[in-house]
Legacy VTK file of the C-alpha trace (Angstrom):
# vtk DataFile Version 3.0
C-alpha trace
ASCII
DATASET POLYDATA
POINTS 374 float
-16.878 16.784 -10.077
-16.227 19.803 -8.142
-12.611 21.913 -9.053
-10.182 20.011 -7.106
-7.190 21.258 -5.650
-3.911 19.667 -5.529
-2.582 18.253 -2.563
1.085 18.894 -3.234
1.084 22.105 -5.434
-2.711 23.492 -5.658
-2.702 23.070 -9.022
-6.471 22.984 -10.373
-5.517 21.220 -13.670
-5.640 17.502 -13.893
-7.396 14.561 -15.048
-9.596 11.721 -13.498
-7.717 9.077 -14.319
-9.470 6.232 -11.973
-13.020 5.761 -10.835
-13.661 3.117 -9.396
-17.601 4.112 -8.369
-19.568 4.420 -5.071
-17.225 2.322 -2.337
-17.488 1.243 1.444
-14.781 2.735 3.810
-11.518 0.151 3.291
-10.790 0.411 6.965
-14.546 0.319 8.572
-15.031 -3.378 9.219
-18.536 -3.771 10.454
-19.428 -6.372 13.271
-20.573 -9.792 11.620
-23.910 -9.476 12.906
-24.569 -5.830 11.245
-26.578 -6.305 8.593
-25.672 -2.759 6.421
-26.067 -1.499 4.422
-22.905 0.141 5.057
-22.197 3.660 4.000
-20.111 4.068 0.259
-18.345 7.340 -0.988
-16.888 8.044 -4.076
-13.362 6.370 -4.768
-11.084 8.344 -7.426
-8.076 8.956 -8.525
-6.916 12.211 -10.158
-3.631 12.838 -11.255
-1.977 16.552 -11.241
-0.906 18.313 -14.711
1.446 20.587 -12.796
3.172 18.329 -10.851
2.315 14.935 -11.741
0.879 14.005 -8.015
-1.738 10.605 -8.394
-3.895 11.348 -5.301
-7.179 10.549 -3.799
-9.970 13.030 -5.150
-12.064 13.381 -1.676
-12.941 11.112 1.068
-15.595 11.788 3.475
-14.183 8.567 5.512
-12.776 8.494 9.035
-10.507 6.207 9.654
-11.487 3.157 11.951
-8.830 0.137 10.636
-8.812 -2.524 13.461
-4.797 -3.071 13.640
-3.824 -6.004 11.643
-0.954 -8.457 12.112
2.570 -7.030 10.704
3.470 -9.718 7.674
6.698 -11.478 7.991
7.653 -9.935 4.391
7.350 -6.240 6.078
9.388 -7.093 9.033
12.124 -8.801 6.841
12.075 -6.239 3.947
12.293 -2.997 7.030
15.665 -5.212 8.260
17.306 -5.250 4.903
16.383 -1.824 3.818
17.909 -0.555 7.355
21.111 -2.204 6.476
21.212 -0.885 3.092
20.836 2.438 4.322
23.827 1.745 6.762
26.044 0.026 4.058
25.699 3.752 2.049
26.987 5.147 5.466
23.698 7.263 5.813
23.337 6.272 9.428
25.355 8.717 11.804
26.366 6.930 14.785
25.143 8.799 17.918
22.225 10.246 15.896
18.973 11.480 16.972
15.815 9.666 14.341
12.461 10.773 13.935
9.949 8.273 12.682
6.411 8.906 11.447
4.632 5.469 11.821
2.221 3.869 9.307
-1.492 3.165 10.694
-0.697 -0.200 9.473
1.893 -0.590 11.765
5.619 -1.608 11.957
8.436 0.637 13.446
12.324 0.717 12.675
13.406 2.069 15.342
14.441 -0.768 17.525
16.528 -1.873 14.101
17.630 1.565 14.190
18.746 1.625 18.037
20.673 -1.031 17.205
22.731 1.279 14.830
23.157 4.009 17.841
20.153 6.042 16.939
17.965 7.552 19.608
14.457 8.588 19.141
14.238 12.359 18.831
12.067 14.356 21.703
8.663 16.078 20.737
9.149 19.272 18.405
13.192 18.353 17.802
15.002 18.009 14.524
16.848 14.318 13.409
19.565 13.478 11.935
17.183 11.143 10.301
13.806 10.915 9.698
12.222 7.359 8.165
8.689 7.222 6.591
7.574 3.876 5.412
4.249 4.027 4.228
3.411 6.916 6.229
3.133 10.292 4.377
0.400 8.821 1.972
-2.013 9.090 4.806
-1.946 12.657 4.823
-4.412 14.638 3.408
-2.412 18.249 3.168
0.836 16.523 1.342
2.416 19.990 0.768
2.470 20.459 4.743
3.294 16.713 5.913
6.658 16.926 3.488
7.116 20.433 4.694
6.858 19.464 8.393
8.924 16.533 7.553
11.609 19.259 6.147
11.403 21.523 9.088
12.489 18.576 11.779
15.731 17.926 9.790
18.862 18.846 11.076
21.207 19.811 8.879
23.304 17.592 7.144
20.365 14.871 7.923
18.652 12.315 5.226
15.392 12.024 4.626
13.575 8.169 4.214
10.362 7.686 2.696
9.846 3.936 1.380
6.289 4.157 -0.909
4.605 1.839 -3.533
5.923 3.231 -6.789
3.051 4.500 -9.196
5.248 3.284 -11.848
4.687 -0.804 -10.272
1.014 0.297 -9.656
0.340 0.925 -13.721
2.739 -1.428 -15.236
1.782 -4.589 -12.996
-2.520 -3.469 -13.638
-2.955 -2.761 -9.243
-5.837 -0.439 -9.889
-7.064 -1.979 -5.898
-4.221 -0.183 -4.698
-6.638 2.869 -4.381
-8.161 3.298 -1.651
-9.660 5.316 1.263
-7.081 7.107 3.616
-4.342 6.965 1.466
-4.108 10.235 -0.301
-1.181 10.215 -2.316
0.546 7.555 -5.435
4.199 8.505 -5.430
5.972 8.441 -8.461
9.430 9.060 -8.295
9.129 11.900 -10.513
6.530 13.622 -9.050
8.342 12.815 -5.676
11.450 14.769 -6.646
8.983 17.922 -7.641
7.730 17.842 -3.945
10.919 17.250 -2.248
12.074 20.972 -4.519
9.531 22.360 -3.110
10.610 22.560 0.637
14.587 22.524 -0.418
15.321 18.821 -0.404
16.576 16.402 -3.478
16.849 13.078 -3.814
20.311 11.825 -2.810
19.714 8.060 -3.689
17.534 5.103 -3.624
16.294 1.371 -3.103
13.940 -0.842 -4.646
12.000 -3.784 -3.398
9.585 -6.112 -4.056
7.722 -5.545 -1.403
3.910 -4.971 -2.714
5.313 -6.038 -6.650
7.445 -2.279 -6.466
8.162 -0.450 -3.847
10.958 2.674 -3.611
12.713 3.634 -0.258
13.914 7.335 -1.515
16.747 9.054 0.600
16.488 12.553 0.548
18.911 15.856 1.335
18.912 19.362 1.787
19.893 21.074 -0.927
23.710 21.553 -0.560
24.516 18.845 1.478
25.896 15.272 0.003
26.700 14.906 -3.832
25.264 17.636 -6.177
23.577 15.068 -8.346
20.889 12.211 -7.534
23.063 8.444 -8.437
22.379 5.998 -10.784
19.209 4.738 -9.215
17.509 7.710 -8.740
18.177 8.680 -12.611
16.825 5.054 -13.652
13.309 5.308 -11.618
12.603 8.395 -13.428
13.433 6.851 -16.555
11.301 4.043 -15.596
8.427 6.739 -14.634
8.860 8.081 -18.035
8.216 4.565 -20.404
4.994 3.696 -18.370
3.891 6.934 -18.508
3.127 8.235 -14.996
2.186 11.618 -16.516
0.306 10.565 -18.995
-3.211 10.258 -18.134
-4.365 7.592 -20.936
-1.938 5.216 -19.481
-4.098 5.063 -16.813
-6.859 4.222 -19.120
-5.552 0.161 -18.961
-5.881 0.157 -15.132
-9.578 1.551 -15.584
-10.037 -1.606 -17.879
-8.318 -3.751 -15.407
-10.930 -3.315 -12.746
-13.510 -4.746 -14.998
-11.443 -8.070 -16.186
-9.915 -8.505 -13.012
-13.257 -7.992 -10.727
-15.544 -10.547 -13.496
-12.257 -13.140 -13.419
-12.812 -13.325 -9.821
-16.429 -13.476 -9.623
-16.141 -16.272 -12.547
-13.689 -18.045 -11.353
-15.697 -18.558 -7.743
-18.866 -19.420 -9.176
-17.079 -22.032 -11.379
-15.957 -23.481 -7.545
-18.985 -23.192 -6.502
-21.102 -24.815 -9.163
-18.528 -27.827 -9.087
-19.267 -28.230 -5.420
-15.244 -26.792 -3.938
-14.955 -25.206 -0.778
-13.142 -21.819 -0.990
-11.644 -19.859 1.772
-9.979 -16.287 1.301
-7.143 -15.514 3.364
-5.893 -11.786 3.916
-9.071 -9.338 5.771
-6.499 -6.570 3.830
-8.019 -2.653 2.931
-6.679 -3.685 -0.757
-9.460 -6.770 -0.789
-12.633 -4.632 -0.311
-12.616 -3.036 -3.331
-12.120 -6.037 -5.368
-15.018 -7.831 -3.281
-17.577 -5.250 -4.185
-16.192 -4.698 -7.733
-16.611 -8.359 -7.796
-20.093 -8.528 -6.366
-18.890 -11.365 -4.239
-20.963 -12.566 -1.404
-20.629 -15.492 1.352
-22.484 -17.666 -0.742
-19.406 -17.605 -3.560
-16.592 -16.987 -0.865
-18.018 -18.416 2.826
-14.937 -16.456 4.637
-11.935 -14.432 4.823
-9.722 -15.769 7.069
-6.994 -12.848 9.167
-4.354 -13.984 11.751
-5.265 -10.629 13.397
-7.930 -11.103 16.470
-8.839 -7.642 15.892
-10.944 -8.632 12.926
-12.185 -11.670 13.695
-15.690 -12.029 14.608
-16.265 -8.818 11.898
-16.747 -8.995 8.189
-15.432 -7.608 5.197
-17.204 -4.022 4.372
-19.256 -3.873 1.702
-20.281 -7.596 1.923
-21.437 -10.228 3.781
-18.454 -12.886 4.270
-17.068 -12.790 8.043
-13.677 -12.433 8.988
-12.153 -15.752 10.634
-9.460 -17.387 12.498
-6.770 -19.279 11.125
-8.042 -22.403 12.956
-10.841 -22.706 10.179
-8.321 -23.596 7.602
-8.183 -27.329 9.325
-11.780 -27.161 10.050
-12.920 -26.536 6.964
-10.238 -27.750 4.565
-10.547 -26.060 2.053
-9.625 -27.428 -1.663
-8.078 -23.683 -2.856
-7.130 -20.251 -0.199
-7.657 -16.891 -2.272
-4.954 -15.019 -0.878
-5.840 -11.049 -1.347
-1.806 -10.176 -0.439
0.804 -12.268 -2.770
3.194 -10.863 -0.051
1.974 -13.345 2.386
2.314 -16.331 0.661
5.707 -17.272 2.061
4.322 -16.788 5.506
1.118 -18.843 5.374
2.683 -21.834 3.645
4.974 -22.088 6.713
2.677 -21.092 8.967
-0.595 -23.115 7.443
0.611 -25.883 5.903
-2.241 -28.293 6.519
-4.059 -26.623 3.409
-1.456 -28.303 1.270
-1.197 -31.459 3.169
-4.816 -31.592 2.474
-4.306 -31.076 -1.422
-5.471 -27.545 -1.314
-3.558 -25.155 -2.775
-2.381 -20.588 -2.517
-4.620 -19.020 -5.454
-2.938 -15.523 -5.888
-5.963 -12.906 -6.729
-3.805 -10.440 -8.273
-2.995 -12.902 -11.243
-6.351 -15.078 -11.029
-6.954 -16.321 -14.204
-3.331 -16.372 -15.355
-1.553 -18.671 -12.683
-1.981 -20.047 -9.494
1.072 -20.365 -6.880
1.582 -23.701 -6.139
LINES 1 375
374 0 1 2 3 4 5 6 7 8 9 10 11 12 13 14 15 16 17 18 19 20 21 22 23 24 25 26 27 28 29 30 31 32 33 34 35 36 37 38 39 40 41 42 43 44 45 46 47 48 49 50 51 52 53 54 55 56 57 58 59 60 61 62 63 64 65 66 67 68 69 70 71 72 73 74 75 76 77 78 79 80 81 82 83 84 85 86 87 88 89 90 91 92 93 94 95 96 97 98 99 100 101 102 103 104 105 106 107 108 109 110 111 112 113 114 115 116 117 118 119 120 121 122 123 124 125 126 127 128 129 130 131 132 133 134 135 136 137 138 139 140 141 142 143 144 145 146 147 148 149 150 151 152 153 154 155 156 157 158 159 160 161 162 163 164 165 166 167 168 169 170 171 172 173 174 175 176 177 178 179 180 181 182 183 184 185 186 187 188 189 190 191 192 193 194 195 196 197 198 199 200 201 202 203 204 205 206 207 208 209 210 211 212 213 214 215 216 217 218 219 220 221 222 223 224 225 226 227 228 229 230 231 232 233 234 235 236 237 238 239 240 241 242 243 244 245 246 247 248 249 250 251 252 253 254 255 256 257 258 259 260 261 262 263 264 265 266 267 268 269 270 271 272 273 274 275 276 277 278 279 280 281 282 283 284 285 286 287 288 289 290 291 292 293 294 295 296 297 298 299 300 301 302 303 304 305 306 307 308 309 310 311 312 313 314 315 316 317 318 319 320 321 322 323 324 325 326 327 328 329 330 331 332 333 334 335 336 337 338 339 340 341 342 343 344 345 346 347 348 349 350 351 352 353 354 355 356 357 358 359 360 361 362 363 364 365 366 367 368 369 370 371 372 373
């Protein structure tokens, strides 16, 4: 490939660590009468010697993501993070907060109202500035974090929850790559950036939101405690035993793609050839790449079924199998759901439990072949 250029530090030295081939855009979904083909780009990962930054090589894509339906485990995990960050007494009452959304949607603010915190006006600084999910998206990373920097008021914190590169090797989520999101945090490489534009890490969270993720609260240098806590020292260390430096741990998650992609494909044609209807449930960015990786058509998986209207009546990129409405989960009854986001699965067993009823039963795809939940 051509020299590429860090998007944290401009460092030119790194190493491919992730390819996973010729893709379609994650977030394009095509109506279900379009017959493609539909265009692919090149989907890789390359991860920075100088700073230690996992990040998307290029992508040609623009980004077109009908809005799906915020997941009960987002909404809960956004309440419980806000009170943690409360409980540390990081919330100023009377403060002014800044948030930069997620495309994927979901805001904190009205949790954050709640704790006397008014939105901040166009161009001002904030006492505190939240990004879930929402820096990744940039391409430039060194001048999203250094905005981000330049709109805190002194004395302020800065919150940026991201999927921890660390849960992304150890737990074998190579799908996690994808189009429009630039940049695979590790906490180490995190800290690096946040030096750069005169912030540190103060402390920090963990969830298990997405199998790992990290809400990281950040100062200017100077203000707070001189020294990260506990937590903050024990992500590192945690960064350090899977390796997120090294690039030939990254060489199992380039293995990954092709056991977990031919489990899939085998384990649907098994269904198929014994005559079992299959539904997927989840029309998620994560599930394309697995899909084509998988060379799965409608003939092995009929349809994907999203509570979002927005993506109903259009089908998965890459692939032929339509996006449906809940509804088809009675009409079809399906004997097994392939859910594409293990998150969900509290949610849809509340909120679908004819499949069940029916004797069907939740297949999770990250761990297909190993277990079933049940």
């Amino acid at each position: 490939m051509d020299v590429h250029a860090c998007r944290a530090c401009r460092g030119t030295a790194g190493h491919l660590v992730l390819d996973l081939g010729l893709q379609p855009a994650c977030d394009y979904f095509p109506r279900r009468d379009d017959p493609g083909p539909d265009p692919i780009y090149p989907l890789q990962m390359w991860l920075c010697s100088s700073c230690g930054l996992a990040q998307l090589v290029v992508d040609p894509t623009v980004p077109e993501e009908p809005r799906g339906t915020e997941p009960a485990a987002l909404v809960a995990q956004a309440a419980d993070a806000v009170a943690r960050v409360a409980t540390a007494g990081l919330l100023p009452g009377d403060g002014v907060v800044l948030e930069y959304g997620s495309p994927h949607g979901g805001s904190w603010l009205g949790l954050l109202a709640a704790h006397g915190l008014a939105p901040s006006g166009p161009g001002g600084q904030a006492d505190v500035i939240v990004d879930c999910f929402g820096m990744m998206h940039a391409a430039d990373q060194r001048a999203a974090l250094a905005e981000r920097a330049a709109r805190l008021a002194p004395g302020g914190v800065l919150l940026l929850q991201y999927h921890a590169l660390s849960t992304i090797l150890a737990s074998g989520q190579w799908n996690a790559l994808r189009h429009g999101h630039y940049a695979y945090y590790s906490t180490t490489a995190l800290t690096a950036m946040l030096a750069e534009v005169g912030l540190r890490p103060l402390t920090a969270w963990r969830f298990e939101l997405y199998g790992g993720t990290v809400l990281l609260a950040a100062t200017r240098d100077g203000d707070g405690p001189g020294q990260p806590d506990t937590v903050v020292e024990s992500l590192v260390a945690e960064d350090a035993r899977v390796g997120v430096r090294d690039p030939g741990a990254f060489a199992r998650l380039q293995r990954d793609v092709r056991v977990h992609a031919q489990a899939v494909h085998d384990w649907l044609a098994m269904q198929r050839a014994a005559g079992t209807t299959i539904l997927g449930y989840g029309a998620a960015s994560r599930a394309v790449a697995l899909l084509c990786q998988a060379h799965v058509d409608h003939t092995l998986l009929p349809a994907v079924i999203d509570a979002s209207p927005a993506k109903q009546g259009l089908r998965m990129p890459g692939t032929d199998i339509p996006v449906a409405a809940p509804d088809e989960l009675a009409g079809r009854g399906p004997a097994a759901v392939l859910l594409f986001v293990p998150d969900l699965l509290a949610e849809v067993r509340s909120a679908y439990p004819e499949v069940e009823q029916a004797g069907g039963w939740w297949v999770d795809v990250e761990t297909l072949g190993s277990r079933s939940l049940q």
